[in-house]
Short mmCIF file of the C-alpha atoms (twelve columns), coordinates in Angstrom:
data_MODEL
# 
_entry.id   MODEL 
# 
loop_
_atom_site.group_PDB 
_atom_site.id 
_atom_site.type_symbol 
_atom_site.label_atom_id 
_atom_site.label_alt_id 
_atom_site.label_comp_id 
_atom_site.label_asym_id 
_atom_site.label_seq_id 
_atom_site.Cartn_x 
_atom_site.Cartn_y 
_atom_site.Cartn_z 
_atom_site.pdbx_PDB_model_num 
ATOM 1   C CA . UNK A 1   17.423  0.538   95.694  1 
ATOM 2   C CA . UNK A 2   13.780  1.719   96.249  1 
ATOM 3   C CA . UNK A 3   11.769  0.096   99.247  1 
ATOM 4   C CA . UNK A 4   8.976   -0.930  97.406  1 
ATOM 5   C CA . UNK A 5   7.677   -1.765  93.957  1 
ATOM 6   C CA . UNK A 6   3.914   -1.509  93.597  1 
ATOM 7   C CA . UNK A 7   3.337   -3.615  90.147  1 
ATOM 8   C CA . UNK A 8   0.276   -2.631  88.244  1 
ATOM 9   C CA . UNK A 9   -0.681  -5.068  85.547  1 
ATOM 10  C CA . UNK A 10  -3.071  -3.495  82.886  1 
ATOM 11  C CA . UNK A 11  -5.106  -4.504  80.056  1 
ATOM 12  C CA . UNK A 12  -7.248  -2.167  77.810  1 
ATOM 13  C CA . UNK A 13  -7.012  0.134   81.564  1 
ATOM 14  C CA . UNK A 14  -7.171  3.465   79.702  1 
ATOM 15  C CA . UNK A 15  -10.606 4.442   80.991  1 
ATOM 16  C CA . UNK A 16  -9.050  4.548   84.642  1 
ATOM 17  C CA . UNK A 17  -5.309  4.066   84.161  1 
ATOM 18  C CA . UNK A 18  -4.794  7.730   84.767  1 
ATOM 19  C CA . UNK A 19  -6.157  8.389   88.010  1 
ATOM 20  C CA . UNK A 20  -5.016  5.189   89.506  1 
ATOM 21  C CA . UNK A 21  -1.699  5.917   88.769  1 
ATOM 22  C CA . UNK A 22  -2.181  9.466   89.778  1 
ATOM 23  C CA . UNK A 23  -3.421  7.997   93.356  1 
ATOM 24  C CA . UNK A 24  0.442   5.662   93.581  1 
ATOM 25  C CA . UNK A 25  2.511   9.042   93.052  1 
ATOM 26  C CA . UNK A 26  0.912   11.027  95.589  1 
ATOM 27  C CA . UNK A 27  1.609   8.913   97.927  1 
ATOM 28  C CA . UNK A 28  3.059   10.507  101.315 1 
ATOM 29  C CA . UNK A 29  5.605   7.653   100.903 1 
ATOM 30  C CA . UNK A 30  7.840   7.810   98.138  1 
ATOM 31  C CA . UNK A 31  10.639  5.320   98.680  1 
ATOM 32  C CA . UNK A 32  9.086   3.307   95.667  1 
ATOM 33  C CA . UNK A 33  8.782   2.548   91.893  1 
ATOM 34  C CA . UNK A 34  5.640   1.823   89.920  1 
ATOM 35  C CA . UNK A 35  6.328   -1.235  87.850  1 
ATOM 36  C CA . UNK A 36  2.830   -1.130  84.951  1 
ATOM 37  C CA . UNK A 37  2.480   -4.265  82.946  1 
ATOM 38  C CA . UNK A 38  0.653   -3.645  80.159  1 
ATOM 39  C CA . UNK A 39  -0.790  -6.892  79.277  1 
ATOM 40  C CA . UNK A 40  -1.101  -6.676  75.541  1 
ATOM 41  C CA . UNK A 41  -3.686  -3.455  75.344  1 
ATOM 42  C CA . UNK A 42  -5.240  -2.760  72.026  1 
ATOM 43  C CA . UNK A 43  -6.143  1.003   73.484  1 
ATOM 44  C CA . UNK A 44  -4.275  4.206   74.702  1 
ATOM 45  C CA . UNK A 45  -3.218  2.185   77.688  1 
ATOM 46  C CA . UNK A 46  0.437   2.036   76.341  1 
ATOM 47  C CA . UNK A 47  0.613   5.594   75.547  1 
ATOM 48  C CA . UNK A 48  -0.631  6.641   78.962  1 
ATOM 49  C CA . UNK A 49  1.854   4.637   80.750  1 
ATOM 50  C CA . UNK A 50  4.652   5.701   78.745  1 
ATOM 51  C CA . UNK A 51  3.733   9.049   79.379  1 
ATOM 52  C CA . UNK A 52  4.229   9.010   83.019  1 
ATOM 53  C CA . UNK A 53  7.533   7.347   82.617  1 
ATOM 54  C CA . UNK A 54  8.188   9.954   80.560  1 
ATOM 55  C CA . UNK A 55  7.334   12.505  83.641  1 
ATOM 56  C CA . UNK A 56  8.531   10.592  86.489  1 
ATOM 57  C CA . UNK A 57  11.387  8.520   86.811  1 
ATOM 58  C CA . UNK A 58  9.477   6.641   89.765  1 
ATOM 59  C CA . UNK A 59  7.657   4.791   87.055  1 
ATOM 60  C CA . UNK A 60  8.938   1.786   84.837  1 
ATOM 61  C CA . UNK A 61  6.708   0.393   81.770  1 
ATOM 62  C CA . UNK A 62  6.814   -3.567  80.982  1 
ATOM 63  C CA . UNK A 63  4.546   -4.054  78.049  1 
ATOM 64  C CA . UNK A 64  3.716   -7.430  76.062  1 
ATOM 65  C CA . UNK A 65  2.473   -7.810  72.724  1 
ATOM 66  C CA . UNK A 66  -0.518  -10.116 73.574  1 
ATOM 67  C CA . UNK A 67  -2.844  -10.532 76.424  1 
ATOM 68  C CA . UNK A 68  -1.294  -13.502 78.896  1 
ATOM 69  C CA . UNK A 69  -3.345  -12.529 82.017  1 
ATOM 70  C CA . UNK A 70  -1.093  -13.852 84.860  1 
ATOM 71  C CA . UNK A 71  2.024   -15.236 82.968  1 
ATOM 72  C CA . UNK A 72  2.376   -11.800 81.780  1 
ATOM 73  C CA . UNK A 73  2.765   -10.742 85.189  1 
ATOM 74  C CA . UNK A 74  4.681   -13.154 86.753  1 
ATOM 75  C CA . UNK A 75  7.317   -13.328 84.020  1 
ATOM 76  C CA . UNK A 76  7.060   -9.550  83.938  1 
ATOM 77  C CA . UNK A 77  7.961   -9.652  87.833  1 
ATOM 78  C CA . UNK A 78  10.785  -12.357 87.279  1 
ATOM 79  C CA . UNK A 79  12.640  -10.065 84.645  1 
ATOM 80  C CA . UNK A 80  12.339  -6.852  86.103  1 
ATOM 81  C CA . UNK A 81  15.229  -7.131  88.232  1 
ATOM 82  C CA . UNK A 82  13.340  -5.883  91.249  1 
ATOM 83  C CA . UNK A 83  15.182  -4.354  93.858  1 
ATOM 84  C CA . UNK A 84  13.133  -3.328  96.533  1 
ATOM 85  C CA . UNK A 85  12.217  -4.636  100.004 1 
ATOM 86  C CA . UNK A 86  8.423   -4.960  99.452  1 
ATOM 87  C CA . UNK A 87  6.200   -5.650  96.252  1 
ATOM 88  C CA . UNK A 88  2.813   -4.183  96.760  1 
ATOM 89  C CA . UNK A 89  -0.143  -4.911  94.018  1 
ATOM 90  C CA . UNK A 90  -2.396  -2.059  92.715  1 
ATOM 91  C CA . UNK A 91  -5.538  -2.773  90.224  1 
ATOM 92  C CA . UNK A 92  -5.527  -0.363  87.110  1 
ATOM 93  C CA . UNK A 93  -8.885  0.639   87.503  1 
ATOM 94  C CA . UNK A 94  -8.125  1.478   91.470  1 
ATOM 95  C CA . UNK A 95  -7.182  4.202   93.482  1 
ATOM 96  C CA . UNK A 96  -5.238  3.923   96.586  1 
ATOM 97  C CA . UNK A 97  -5.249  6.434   99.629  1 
ATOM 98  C CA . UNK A 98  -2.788  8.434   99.893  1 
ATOM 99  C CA . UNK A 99  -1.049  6.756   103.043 1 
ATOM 100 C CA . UNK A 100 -1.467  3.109   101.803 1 
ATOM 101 C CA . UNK A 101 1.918   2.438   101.374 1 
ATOM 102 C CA . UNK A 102 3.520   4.501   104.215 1 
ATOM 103 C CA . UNK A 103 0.630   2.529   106.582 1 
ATOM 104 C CA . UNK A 104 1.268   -0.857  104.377 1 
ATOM 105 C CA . UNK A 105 5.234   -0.456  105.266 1 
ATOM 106 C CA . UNK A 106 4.743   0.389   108.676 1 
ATOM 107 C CA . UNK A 107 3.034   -2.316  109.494 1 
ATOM 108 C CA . UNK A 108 5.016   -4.625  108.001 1 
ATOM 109 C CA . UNK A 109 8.131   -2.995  109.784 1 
ATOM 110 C CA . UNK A 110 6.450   -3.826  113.581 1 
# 
């Protein structure tokens, strides 16, 4: 069981998808699995995430056929048997400092 899951949901992300997922595995924490929900992209998003799962067995891919916004998501969160302490939400097209989630977790600890 990981500590946390930081779920990324994505939709046509591949302009940024790389770097922001780039910015989740360097984190100085690494208790954690990236959960990407790709939201029914029509680009390379698919093949970019895949590719990191591929790499890093940190990293899980949930992809739907069509775009659902939210339900996509949530039902995406509901079925993928999540087994961490914390879920922590990262933006596609954002890039997180490198201590967010040892900060994030420490926090939440006190």
């Amino acid at each position: 069981m990981v500590r946390v899951t930081v779920v990324m949901p994505v939709y046509n992300g591949e302009q940024y998808l790389h770097e922001s997922v780039a910015s989740v595995l360097a984190q100085t924490f690494t208790d954690f699995e990236l959960l990407i929900v790709n939201d029914g992209s029509t680009d390379a998003t698919e093949a970019i995430a895949r590719s990191f799962a591929e790499q890093d067995p940190r990293v899980r891919v949930h992809s739907f056929t069509e775009n659902r916004r939210w339900v996509s998501l949530n039902e995406a969160l509901m079925s993928a048997e999540l087994a961490s302490e914390y879920v922590a939400r990262m933006d596609s097209d954002d890039i997180c400092d490198e201590r967010r989630l040892e900060l994030q977790g420490e926090w939440l600890d006190s």
